[in-house]
C-alpha positions in Angstrom: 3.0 -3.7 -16.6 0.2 -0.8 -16.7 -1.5 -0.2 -12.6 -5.2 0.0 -12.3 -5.6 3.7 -12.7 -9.3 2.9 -11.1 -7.0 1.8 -8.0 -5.0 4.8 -7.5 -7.7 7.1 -8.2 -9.3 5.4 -5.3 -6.2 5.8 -2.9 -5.7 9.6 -4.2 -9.3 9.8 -2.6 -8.8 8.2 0.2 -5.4 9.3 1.4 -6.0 12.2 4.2 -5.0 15.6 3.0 -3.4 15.7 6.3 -0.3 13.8 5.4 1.5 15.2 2.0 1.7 12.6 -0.4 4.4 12.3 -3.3 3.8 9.8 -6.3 6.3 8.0 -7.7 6.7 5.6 -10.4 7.9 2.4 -8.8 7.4 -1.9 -9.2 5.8 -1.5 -12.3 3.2 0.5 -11.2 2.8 3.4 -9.0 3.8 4.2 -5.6 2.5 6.8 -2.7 5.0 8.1 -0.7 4.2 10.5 2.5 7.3 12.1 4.5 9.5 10.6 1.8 8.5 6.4 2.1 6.4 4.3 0.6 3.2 3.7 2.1 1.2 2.1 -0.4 0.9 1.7 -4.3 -0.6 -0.2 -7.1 0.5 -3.0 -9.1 -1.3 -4.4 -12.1 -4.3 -5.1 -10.0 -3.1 -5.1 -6.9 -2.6 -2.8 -3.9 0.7 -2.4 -2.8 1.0 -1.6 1.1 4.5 -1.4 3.6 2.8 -2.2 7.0 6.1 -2.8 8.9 8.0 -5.7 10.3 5.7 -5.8 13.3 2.6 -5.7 11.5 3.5 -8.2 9.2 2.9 -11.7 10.4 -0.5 -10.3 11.8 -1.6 -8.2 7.9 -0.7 -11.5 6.4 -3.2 -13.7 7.8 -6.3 -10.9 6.9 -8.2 -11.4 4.0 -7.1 -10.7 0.8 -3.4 -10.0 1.5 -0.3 -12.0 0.4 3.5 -11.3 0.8 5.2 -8.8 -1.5 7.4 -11.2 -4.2 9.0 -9.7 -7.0 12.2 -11.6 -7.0 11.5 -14.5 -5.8 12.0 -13.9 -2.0 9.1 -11.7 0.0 9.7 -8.2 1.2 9.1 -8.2 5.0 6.9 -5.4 6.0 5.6 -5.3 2.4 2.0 -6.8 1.2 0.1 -7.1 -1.5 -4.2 -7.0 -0.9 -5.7 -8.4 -3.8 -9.8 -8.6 -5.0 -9.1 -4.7 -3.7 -12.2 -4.0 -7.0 -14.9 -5.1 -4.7 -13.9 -3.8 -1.7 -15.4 -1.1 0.0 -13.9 2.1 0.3 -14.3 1.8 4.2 -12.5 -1.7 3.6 -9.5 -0.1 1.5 -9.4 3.2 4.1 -8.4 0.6 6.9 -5.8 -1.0 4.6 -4.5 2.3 4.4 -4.8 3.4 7.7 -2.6 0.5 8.7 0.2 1.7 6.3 0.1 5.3 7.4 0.7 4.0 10.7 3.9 2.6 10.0 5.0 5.3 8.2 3.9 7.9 10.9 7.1 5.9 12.7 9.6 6.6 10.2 11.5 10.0 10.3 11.0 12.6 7.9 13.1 11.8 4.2 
């Protein structure tokens, strides 16, 4: 399935030079990965974004988001934000942010 290049041009933008980011192919689509995780990604249309266990139950009732389901049974700590064309930049950067957090608690790959 081709990723919204439009999408990950977006995230390439927005993802602080701060953290190094690795790109991987991954789910179909394409997947950014800082200190050796994935943070967040695209899929078809949609942004792909690990948030955490803890974070999880709280990201899903926001706007726009819905669990991660490839195989038929959701990935906890995984979303997916959909409608992510209209959204703001600002909007998008706190998606983000929220996924950088969680990483930021994972040791270095």
């Amino acid at each position: 399935m081709p990723f919204d290049e439009r999408l990950a041009q977006r995230i390439r933008a927005l993802l602080p030079p701060t953290h190094p980011v690795e790109e991987k192919r991954m789910f179909g689509g394409i997947a950014f990965m800082v200190n050796g995780h994935m943070c967040a990604g695209v899929a078809g249309a949609e942004l792909m974004l690990r948030v955490g266990p803890s974070a999880y139950e709280e990201c899903l009732k926001l706007p726009n988001a819905k669990a991660m389901d490839f195989t038929g049974r959701p990935m906890k700590g995984f979303l997916f934000v959909e409608n992510t064309a209209g959204m703001a930049d600002e909007e998008l950067q706190e998606w983000l942010d929220r996924g950088l957090r969680f990483v930021a608690t994972l040791p270095a790959k």
